[in-house]
C-alpha atoms as a printed R data frame, in Angstrom:
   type eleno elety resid chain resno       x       y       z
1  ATOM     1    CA   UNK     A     1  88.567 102.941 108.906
2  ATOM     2    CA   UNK     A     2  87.739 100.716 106.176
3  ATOM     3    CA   UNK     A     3  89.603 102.984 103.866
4  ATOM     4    CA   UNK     A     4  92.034 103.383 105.802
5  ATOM     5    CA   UNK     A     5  93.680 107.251 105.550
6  ATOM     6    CA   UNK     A     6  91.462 109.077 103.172
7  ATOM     7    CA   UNK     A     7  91.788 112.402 101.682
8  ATOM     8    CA   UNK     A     8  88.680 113.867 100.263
9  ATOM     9    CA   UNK     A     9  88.127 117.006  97.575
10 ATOM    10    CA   UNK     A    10  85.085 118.358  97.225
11 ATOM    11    CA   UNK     A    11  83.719 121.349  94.547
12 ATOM    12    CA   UNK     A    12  79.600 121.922  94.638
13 ATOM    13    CA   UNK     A    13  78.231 118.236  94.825
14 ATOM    14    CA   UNK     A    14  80.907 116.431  93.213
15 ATOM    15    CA   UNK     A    15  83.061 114.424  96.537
16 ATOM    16    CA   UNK     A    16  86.651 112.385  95.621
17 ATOM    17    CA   UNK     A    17  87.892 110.188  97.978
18 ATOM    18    CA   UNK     A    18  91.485 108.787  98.155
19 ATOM    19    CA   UNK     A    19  91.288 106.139  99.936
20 ATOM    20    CA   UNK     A    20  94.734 103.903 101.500
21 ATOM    21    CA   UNK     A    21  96.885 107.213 100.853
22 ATOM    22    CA   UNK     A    22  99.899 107.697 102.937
23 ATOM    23    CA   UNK     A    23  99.064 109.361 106.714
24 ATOM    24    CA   UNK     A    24 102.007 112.165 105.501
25 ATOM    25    CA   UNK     A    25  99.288 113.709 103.816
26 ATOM    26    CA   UNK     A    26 100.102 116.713 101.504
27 ATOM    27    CA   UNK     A    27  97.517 118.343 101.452
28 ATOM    28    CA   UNK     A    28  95.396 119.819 104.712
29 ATOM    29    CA   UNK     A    29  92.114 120.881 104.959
30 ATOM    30    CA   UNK     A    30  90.693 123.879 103.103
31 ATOM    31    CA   UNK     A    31  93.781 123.981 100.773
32 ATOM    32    CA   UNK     A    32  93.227 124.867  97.277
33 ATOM    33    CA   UNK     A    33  94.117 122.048  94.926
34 ATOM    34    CA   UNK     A    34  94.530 122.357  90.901
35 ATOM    35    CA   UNK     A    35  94.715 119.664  88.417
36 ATOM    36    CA   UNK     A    36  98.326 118.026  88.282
37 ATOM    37    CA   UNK     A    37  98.998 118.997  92.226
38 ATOM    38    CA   UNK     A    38 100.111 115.926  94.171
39 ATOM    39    CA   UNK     A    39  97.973 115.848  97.012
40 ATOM    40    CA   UNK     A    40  99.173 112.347  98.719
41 ATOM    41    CA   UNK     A    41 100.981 109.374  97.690
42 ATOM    42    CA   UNK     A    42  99.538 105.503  97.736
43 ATOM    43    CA   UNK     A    43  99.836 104.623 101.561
44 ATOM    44    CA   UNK     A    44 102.012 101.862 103.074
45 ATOM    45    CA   UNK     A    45 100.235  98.343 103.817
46 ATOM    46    CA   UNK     A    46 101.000  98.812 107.905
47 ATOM    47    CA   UNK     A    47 100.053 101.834 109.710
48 ATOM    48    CA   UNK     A    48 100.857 102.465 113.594
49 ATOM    49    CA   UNK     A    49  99.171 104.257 116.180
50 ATOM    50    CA   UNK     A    50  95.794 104.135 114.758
51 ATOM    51    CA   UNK     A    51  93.504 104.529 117.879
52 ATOM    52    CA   UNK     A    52  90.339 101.920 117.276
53 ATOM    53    CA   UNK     A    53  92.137 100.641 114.214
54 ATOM    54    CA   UNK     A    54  90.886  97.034 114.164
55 ATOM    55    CA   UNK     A    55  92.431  95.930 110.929
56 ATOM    56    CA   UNK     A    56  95.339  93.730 111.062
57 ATOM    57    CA   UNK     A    57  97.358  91.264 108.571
58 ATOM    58    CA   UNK     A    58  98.503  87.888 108.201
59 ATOM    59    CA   UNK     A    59 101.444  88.871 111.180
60 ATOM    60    CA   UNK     A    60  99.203  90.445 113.208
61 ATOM    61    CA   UNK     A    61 100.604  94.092 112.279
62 ATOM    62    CA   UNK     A    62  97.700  96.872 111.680
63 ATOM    63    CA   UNK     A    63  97.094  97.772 108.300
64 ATOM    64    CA   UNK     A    64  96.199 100.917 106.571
65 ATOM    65    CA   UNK     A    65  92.267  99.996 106.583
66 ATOM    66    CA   UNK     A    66  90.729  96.883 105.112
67 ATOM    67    CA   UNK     A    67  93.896  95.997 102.707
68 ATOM    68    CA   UNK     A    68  96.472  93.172 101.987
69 ATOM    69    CA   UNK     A    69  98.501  95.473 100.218
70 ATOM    70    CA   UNK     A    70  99.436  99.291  99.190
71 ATOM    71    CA   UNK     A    71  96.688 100.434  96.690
72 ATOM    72    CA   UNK     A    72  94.570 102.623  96.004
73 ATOM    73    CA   UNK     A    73  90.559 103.375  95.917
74 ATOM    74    CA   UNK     A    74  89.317 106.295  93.790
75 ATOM    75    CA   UNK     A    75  85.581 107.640  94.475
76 ATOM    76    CA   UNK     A    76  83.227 110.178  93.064
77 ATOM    77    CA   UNK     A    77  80.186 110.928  94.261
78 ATOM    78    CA   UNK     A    78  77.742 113.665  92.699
79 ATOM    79    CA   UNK     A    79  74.923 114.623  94.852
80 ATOM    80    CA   UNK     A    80  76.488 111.993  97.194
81 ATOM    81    CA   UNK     A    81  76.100 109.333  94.697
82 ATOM    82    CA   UNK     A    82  78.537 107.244  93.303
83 ATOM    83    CA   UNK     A    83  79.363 107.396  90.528
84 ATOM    84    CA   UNK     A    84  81.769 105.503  87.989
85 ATOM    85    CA   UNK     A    85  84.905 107.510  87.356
86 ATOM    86    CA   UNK     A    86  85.954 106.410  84.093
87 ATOM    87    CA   UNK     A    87  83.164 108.752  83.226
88 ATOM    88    CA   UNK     A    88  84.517 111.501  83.919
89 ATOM    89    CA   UNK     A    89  87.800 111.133  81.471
């Protein structure tokens, strides 16, 4: 869970992952997403109920993966590769 929650589109052999989104995910699997959709929002730092969740912070409250903080990590991989975004726009 080093990502924490993590939603992930994929199209051919291009894979983006979302990682540290919110667990009130928007999106479920095998939905249809188009450009401009919202599919999650940025998660919150603490997350509860996580079974084998070993992440915790500075209070000793689980986090939302490996974080300090509500953020946000953006992947593409092509041909499972990855690749650097800013490419892409």
């Amino acid at each position: 869970m080093v990502g924490g929650y993590t939603i992930t589109l994929s199209v051919n052999n291009i894979k983006i992952t979302y990682c540290h989104v919110s667990p009130n995910y928007i999106v479920k699997e095998n939905d249809i997403v188009a450009q401009g959709m919202v599919i999650g929002y940025v998660g919150p730092k603490n997350v509860y109920g996580v079974v084998g969740n070993q992440y915790y912070d500075e209070n000793g409250n689980p986090t939302n993966g490996a974080t300090t903080g509500p953020h946000l990590h953006l992947g593409v991989r092509v041909d499972g590769n990855y690749i650097d975004p800013l490419t892409l726009f």
